[in-house]
N, CA, C and O of each residue as an XYZ file, in Angstrom:
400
protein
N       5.758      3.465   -146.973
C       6.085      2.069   -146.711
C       6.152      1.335   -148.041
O       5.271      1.161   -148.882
N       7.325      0.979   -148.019
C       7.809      0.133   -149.517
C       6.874     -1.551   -149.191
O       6.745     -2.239   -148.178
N       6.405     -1.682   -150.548
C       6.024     -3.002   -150.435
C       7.183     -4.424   -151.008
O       8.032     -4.332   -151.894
N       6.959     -5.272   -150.434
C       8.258     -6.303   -151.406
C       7.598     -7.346   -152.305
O       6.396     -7.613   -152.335
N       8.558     -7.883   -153.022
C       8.109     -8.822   -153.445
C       8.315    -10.339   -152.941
O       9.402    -10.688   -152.481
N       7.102    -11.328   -153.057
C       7.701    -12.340   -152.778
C       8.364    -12.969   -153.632
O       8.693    -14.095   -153.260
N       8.713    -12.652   -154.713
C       9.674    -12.939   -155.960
C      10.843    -12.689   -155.983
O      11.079    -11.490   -156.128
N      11.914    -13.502   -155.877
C      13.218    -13.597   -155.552
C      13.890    -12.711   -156.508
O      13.723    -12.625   -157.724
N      14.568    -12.161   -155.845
C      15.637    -10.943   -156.619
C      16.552    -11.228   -157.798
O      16.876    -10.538   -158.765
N      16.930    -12.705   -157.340
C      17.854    -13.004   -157.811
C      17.942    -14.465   -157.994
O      17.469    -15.222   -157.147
N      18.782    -15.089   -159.529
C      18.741    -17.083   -159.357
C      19.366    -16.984   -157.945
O      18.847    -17.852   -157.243
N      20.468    -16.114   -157.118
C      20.837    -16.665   -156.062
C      19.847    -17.158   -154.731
O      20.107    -17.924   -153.803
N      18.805    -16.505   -155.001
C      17.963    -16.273   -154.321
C      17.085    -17.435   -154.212
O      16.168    -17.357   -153.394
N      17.209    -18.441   -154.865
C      16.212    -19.189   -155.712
C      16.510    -20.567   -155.581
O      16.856    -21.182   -156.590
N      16.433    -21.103   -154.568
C      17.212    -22.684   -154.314
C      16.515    -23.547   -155.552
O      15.386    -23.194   -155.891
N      17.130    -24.648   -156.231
C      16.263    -25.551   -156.934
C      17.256    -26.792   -156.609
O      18.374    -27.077   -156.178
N      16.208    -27.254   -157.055
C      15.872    -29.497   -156.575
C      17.395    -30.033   -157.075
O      17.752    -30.000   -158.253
N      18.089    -30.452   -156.143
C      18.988    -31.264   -157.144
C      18.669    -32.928   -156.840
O      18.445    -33.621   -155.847
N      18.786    -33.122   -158.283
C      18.239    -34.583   -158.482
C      19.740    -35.988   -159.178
O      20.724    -35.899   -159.912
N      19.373    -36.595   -158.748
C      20.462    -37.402   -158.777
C      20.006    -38.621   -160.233
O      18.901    -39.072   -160.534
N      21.018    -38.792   -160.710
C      21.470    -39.940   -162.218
C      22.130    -40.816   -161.941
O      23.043    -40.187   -161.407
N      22.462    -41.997   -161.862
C      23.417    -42.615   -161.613
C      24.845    -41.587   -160.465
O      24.786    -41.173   -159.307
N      25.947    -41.524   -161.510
C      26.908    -41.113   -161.000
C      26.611    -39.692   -161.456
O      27.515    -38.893   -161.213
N      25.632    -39.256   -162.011
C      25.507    -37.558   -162.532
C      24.370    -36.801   -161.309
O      23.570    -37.405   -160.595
N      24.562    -35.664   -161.354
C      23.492    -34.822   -160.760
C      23.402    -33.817   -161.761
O      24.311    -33.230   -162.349
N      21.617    -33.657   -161.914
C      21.044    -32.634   -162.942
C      19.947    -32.216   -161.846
O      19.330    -32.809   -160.962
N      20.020    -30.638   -162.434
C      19.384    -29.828   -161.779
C      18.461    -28.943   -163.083
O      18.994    -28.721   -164.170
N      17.021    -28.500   -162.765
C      16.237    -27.861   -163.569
C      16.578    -26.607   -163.469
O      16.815    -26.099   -162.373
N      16.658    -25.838   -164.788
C      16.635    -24.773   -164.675
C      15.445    -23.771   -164.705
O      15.631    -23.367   -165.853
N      14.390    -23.099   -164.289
C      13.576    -22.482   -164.904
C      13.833    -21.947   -166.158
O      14.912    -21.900   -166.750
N      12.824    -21.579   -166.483
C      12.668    -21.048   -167.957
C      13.933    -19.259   -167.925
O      15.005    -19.008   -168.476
N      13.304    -18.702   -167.281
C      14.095    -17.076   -167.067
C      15.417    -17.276   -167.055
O      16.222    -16.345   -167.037
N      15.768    -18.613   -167.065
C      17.730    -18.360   -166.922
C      18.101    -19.613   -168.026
O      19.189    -20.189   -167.997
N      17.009    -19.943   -169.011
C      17.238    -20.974   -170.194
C      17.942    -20.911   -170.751
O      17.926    -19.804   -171.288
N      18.984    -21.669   -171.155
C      20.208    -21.260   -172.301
C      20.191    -21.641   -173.688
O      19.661    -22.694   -174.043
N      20.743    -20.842   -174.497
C      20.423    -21.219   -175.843
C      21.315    -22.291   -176.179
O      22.221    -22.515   -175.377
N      21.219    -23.085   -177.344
C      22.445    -23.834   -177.629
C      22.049    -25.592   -177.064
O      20.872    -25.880   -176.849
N      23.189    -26.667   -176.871
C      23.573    -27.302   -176.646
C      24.378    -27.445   -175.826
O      24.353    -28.542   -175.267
N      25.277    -26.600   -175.445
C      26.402    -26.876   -174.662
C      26.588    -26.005   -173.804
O      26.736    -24.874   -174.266
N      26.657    -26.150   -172.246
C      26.760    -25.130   -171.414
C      27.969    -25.511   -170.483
O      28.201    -26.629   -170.022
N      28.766    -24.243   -170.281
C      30.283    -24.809   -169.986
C      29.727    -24.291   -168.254
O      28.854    -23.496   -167.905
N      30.587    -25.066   -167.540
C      30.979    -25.347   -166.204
C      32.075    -25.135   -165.954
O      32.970    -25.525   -166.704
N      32.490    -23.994   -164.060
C      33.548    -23.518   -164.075
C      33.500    -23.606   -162.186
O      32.402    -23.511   -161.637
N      34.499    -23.752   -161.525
C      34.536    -23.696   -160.458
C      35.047    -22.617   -159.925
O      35.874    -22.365   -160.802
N      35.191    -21.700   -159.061
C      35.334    -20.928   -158.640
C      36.832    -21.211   -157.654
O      36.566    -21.096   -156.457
N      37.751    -21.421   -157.818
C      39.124    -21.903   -156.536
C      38.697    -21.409   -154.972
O      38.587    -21.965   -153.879
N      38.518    -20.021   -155.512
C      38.412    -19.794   -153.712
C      37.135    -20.070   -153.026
O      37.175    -20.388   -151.837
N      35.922    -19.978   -153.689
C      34.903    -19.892   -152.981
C      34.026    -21.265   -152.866
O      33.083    -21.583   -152.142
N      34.908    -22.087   -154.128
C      33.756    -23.545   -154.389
C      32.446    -23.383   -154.941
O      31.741    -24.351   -155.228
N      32.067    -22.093   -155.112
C      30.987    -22.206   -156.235
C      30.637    -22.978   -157.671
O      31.648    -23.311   -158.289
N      30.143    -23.109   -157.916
C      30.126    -23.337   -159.667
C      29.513    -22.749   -160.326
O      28.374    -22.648   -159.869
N      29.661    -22.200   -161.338
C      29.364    -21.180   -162.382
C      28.695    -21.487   -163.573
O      29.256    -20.677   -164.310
N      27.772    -22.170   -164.401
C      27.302    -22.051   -165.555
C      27.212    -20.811   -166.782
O      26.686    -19.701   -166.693
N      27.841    -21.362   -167.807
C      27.523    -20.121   -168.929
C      27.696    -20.512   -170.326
O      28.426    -21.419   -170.724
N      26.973    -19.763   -171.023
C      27.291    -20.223   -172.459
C      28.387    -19.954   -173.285
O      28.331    -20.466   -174.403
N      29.476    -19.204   -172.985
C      30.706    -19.098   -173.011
C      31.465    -20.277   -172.502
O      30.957    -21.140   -171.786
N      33.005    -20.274   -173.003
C      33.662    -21.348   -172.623
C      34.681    -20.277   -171.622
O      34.763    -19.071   -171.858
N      35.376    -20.921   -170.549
C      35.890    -19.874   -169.521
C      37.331    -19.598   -170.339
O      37.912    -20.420   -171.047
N      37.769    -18.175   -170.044
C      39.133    -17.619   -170.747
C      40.143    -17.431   -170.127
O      40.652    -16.320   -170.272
N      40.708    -18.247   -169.365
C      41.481    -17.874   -168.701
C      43.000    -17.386   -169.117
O      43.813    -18.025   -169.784
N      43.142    -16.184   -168.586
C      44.216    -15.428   -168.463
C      45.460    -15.811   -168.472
O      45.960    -15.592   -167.369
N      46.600    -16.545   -169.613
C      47.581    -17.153   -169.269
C      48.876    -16.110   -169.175
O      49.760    -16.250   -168.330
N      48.861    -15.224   -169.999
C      50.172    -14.709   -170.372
C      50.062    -12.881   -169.526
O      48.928    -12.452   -169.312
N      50.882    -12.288   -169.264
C      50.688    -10.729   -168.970
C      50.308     -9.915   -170.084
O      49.722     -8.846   -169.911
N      50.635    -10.399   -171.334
C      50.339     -9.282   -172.722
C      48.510     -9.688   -172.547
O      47.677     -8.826   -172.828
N      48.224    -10.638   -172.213
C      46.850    -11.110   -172.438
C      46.056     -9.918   -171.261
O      44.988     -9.313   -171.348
N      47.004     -9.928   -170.304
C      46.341     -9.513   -168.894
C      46.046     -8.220   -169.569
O      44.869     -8.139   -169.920
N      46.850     -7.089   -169.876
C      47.532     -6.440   -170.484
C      46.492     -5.719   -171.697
O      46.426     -4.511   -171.920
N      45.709     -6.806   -172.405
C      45.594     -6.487   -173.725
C      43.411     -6.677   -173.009
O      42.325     -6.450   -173.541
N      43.748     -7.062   -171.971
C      41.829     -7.112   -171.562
C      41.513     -5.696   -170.719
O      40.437     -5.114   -170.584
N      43.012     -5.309   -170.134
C      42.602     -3.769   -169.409
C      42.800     -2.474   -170.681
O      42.601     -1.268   -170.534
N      43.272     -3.238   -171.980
C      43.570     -1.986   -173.096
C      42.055     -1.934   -173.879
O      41.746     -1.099   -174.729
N      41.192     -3.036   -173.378
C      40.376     -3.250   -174.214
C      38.445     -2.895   -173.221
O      37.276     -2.850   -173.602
N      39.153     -2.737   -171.918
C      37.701     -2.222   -171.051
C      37.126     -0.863   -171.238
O      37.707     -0.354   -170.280
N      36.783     -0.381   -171.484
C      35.976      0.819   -171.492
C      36.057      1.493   -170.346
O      34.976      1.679   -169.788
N      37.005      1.914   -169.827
C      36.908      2.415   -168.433
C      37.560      4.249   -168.848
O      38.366      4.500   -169.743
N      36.970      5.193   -167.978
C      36.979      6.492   -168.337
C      38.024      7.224   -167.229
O      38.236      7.197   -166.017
N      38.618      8.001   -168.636
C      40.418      8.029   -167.809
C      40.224      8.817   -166.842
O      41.270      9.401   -166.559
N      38.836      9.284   -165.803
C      39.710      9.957   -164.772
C      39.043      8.692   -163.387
O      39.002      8.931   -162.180
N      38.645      7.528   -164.012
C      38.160      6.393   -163.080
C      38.702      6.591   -161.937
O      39.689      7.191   -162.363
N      38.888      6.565   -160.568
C      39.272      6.480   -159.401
C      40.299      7.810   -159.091
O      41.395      7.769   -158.533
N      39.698      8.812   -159.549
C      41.146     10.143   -159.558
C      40.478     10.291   -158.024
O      41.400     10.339   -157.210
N      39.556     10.352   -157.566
C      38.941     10.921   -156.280
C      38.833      9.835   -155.607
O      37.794      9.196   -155.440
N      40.573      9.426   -154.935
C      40.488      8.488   -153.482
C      41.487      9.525   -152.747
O      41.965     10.575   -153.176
N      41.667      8.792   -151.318
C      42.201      9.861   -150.886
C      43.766      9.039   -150.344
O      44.539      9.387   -149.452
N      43.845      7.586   -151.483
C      45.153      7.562   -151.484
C      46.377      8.009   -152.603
O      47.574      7.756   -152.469
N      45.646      8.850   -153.907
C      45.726      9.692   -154.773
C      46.488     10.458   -154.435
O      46.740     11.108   -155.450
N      47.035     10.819   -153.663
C      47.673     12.130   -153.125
C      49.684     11.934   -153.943
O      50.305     10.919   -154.260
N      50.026     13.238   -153.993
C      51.067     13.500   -154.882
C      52.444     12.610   -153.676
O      52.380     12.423   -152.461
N      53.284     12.335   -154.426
C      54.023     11.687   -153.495
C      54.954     12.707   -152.521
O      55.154     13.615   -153.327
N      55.461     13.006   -151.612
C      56.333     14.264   -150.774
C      57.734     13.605   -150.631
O      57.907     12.711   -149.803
N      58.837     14.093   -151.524
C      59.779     13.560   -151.497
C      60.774     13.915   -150.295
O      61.979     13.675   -150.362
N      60.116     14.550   -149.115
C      61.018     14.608   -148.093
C      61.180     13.453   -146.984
O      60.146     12.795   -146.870
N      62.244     13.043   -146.128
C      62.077     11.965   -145.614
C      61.209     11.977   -144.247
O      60.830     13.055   -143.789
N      60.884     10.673   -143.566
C      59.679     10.848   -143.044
C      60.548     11.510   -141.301
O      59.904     11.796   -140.292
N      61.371     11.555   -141.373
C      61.693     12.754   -140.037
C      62.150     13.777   -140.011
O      62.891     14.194   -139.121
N      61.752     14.439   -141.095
C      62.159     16.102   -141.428
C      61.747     16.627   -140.835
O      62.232     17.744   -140.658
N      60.661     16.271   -140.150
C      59.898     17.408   -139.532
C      60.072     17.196   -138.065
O      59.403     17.738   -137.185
N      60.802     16.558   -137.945
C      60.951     16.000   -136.559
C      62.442     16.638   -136.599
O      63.402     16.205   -137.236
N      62.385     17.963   -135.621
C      64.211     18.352   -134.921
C      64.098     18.801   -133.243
O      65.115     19.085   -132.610
């Protein structure tokens, strides 16, 4: 029998206070997710309405050479996804050959 913790897994996990400023809302961060710096950029999410905090500024993807030049630049190992089972060689016969 696994024991748990009552210590949240995760910041998702982890509701905190939102407190209101005038026309601003600030929220505390605990210490474990403190950011270094001055400036912490804010990003919305389109589909989901989340918002995102990070100490990065967001990069968004304008051009295809860009798209292009972030999959030339991932570390991903060339036989990544060889074992699906829509992998299969293409059969250049048409699909009622086998049908007489």
């Amino acid at each position: 029998m696994s024991q748990r913790s009552s210590r949240p897994n995760s910041i998702a996990d982890r509701p905190l206070p939102l407190e209101s400023d005038g026309d601003s809302q600030i929220i505390r961060l605990p210490n474990d997710v403190h950011f270094d710096g001055e400036t912490v950029y804010l990003t919305r999410d389109d589909r989901t309405g989340d918002v995102i905090l990070s100490q990065r500024p967001p990069k968004p993807v304008k051009t295809w050479d860009e798209l292009f030049a972030l999959f030339d630049a991932a570390d991903v190992p060339p036989d990544f996804m060889d074992e699906r089972p829509m992998n299969v060689p293409f059969d250049p016969r048409g699909i009622f050959d086998d049908e007489r």
